[in-house]
Each structure stands twice: as structure tokens, then as C-alpha cells.
N, C-alpha and C positions, 0 to 999 in steps of 0.2 A: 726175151726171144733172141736166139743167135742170128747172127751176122747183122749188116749195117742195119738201123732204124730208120724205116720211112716215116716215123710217125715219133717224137720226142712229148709225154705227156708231164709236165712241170706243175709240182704244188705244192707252194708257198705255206709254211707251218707255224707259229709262236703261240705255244702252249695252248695245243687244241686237239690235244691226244686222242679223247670218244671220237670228234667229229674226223679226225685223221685216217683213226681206225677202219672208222664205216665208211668213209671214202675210196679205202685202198680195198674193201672188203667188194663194194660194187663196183670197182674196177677190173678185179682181177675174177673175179666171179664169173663174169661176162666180159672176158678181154675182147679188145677192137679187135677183128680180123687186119687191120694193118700190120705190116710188123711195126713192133711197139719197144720202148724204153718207158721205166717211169722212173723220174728224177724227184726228192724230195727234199726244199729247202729248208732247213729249221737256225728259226732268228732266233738262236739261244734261247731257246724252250727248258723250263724247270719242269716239266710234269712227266719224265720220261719219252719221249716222242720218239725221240731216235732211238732208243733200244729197243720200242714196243715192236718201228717199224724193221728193226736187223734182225732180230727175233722173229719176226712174223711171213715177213717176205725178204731174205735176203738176195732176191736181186733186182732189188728195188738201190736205187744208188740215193746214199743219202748225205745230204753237204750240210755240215754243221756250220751258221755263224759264229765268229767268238762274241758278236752282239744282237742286237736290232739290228736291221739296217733299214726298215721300212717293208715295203710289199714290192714295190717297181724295183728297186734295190737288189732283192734277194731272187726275183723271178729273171732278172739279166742273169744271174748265177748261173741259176736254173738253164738257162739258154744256150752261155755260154759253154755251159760242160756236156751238152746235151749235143746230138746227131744228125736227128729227124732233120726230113726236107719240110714236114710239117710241127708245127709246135702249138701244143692243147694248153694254154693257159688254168688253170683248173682249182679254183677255193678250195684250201680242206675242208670246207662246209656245206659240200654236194654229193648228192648219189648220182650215180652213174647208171642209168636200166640197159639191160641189155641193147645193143643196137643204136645208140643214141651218137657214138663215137663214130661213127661208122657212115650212119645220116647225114650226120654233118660235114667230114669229108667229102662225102659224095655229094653234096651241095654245094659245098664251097668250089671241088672241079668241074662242077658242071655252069661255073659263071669263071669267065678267065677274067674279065674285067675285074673281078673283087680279089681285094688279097688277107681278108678276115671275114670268120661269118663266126655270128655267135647264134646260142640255140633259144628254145622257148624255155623260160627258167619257169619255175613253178614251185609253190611251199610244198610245207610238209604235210597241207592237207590238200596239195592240186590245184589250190587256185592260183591262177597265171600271174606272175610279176611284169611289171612295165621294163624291160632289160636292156631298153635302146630308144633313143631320142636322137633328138634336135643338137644340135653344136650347144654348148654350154654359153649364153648370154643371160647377162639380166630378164629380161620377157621369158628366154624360154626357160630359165630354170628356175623362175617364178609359177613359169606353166605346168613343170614338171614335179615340180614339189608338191605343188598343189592338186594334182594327177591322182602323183601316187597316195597322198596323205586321204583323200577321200577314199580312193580303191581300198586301201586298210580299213577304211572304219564301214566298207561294203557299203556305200553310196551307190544306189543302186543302177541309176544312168553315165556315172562314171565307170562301175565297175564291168558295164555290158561295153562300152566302147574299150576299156581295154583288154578285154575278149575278144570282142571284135580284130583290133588293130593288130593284138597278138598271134592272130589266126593266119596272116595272108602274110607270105614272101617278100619280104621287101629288100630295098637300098636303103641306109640310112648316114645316119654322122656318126654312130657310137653304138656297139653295143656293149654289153658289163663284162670287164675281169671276172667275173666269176667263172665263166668255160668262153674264152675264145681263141679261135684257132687261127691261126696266119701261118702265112709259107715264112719260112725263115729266110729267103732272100728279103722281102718284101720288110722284116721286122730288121733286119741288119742294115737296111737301104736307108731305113731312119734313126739308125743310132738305135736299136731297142727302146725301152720305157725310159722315160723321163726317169731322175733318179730324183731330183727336188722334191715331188710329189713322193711323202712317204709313207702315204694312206690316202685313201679314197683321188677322184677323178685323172688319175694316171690312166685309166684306161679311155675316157673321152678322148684326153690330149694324144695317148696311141692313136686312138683312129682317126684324130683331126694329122697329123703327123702321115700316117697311110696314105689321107687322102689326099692333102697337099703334095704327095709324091707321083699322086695320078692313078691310083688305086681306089676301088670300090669298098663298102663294107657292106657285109648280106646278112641281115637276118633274115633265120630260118626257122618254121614252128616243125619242119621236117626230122628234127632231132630233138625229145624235151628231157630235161634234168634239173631234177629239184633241188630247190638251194634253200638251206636253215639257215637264211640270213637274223642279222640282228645279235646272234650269239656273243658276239666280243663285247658289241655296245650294252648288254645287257649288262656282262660281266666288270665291266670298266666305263659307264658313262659318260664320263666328264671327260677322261683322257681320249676317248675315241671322238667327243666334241670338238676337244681340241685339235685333236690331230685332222678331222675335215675342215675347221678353220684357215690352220695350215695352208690344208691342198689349194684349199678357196681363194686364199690369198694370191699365192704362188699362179696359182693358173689366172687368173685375172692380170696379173700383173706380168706373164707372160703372153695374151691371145687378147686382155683390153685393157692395155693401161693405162687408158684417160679412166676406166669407169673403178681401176684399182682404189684411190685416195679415197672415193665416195666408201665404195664398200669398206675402208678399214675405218675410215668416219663412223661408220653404220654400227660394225662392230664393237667398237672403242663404247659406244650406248649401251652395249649388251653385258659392257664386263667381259667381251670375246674376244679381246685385241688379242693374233696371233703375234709370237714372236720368232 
């Protein structure tokens, strides 16, 4: 869209061309009525990504890494080079329905206290993912693991409460990198994403980050967008084990560093010692 962007939509890519494609497909299909930018990062992707995306939509702005750099890493790119007064953090591994973009902004304005809201995620068969919790501690992300691993195998009293919980507006400590939106003053006020974290819970420490700054986060079932999560892990196991290890480490030993030594003790048992 010409002239400045109200609206900067950023998605992070390494070699996930299908899921990239259909991403940019349900975006553009049904663009946000905001005026919009969409920025695409790619961490040195071998499977074509950036020509599919120059070829397909070329006014889609696309930053090539000459490496990896992680997820937090590449979506500061994304940030940096981007506009918008607001910024859509966005998986290539989500559809967009129409209206969903649009929801959420207007959810996110209509609470001044919050400076990110993230939406109601859901698979690719509609049932509701758990997409925001608790600040990341031992108890709750003992709680949280244990949440979501039952809601997976449809435990049927876990699976009604988070239906339930995913149904109603709330405040909370964290919702998921997968689509969350923050005003870009608010994300520049904390230094954007952690760059340590080079895969998984960068977006917790985001919103723990926001809120320490005196900013709210909102989840909203006012907007929903399905995420095929699981895709990378599926493709790469061990190394996407690894790489949450990592994060695991890293964020413990930045937000609890007394309960860090236990946890790499813990792991050091598993054969998980990150390094």
C-alpha cells in the first residue's frame, strides 16, 4: 500500500516455503484494512523462499540473512526496517481469515493500558491452542506443560477448560510469537526481543519485558488465526529440542538464577546439557 504504514506485518522464514506461501496467500487474499507493509525475513532458507516470495508478490520487502540468526534475531530485522506505528509479529506457519488483523488492532486500541495483544490461535482442525499463560517459573511451566500435553491427547476436562479460558478477554504475562501485535514505541522502549533466546520463549521474556516497562498484555478471542504448529519439530527433532533447551537455559538464568544450576543439573540427567 502507498504512502507511510500504520501497520508493519513481520514473518520470520527458514526454509518453510509451503507454509510461507499459504501464509502470504491468507494475507494478501484478505488484506487488513489498515494501511499495511509486509516484511519477510529469511535465515538463509535453501528451499527457494525468497524467489517464490519476489516472484509472487513483489511488494512484499524481503531481507535475506547471510545465516541463521535465530527467530528474536531476525524479527528485530523485520522491525527495524519496517514503518508501522504498529507491528504484527506473524509465524510463517499461520492463516490469516479474513478480518482477524483488523480484530485485533481494534482490541488492542480499545485498551490503552496494554501494549501487545495476541489472538485466539487454533490448529488446523479449529481446536483452540493454550497461547498465553503465566510468567514462566518452575510450578507454572510444570503447569503449563502439563495443560497443554493433556489438551493434545483431548483429555476431556482439561480440554473444556481450555475452551473455556480461551474464550473470555483477558490480561495476562505472555501471549505466543506466533501473531502478536505491539505498538512499536512500546517494543523499542524495551530494546525489542531478546537476541540470546534463538528459538522458542523470546516471546514470554517480550511480554515479561512490556510489562516490567508498565504496559499490559491482552489476550483477545476477538481475532482467531490458525497456527500448524509443530512443523519444524517434526522436520528436525532433536535440533528444535536442542535449540528450546537453549532458550530454557538462557531464560532461567536471566528471570531465576538461583533455580538455573538445578535446572542444568536436571538436564545434565537427560543427556540435554545445553551449551
Amino acid at each position: 500500500m502507498s504512502g507511510t504504514p500504520s501497520l508493519s506485518i513481520v514473518i520470520v522464514s527458514f526454509n518453510t516455503r509451503a507454509d510461507l506461501e499459504r501464509c502470504l496467500d491468507s494475507v494478501t487474499a484478505a488484506p487488513p484494512r489498515a494501511r499495511h507493509e509486509i516484511v519477510v525475513v529469511d535465515n538463509a532458507s535453501t528451499d527457494g523462499s525468497p524467489e517464490m516470495v519476489r516472484a509472487r508478490w513483489p511488494a512484499v520487502r524481503v531481507i535475506v540473512q547471510p545465516r541463521n540468526v535465530g527467530f528474536a534475531a531476525a524479527n528485530n530485522v523485520g522491525i527495524r526496517a519496517s514503518a508501522g506505528e504498529l507491528i504484527l509479529l506473524l509465524n510463517s506457519d499461520t492463516l490469516v481469515p479474513p478480518g482477524a488483523i483488523d480484530a485485533l488492532i481494534a482490541r488492542l486500541r480499545a485498551r490503552p493500558d496494554a501494549g501487545a495483544a495476541g489472538p485466539r490461535l487454533v490448529d488446523v482442525a479449529g481446536e483452540v491452542e493454550l497461547s498465553f499463560g503465566a510468567m514462566i517459573a518452575p510450578l507454572a511451566e510444570l503447569r503449563q506443560r502439563t495443560i497443554v500435553t493433556l489438551h493434545r491427547r483431548r483429555v476431556a476436562p482439561v480440554t473444556w477448560w481450555v475452551r473455556r479460558a480461551a474464550a473470555r478477554e483477558r490480561l495476562v504475562d505472555w501471549v505466543s510469537g506466533a501473531a502478536l501485535l505491539v505498538y512499536r514505541r512500546d517494543a523499542e522502549a524495551v530494546g525489542l526481543l531478546d537476541e540470546r533466546f534463538f528459538l522458542y520463549t523470546e516471546d514470554v521474556d517480550f511480554c515479561a519485558a512490556l510489562r516490567a516497562g508498565g504496559r499490559q498484555i491482552l489476550f483477545t478471542p476477538a481475532a482467531t488465526i490458525t497456527h500448524l504448529r509443530g512443523r519444524s519439530r517434526a522436520t528436525a527433532p532433536a535440533a528444535m529440542t536442542a535449540a528450546y533447551r537453549r532458550s530454557q537455559m538462557a531464560f532461567y538464568e536471566k528471570h531465576h538464577p538461583r533455580w538455573a544450576p538445578l535446572l542444568r543439573a536436571y538436564l545434565r540427567t537427560k543427556g540435554q546439557n545445553p551449551q
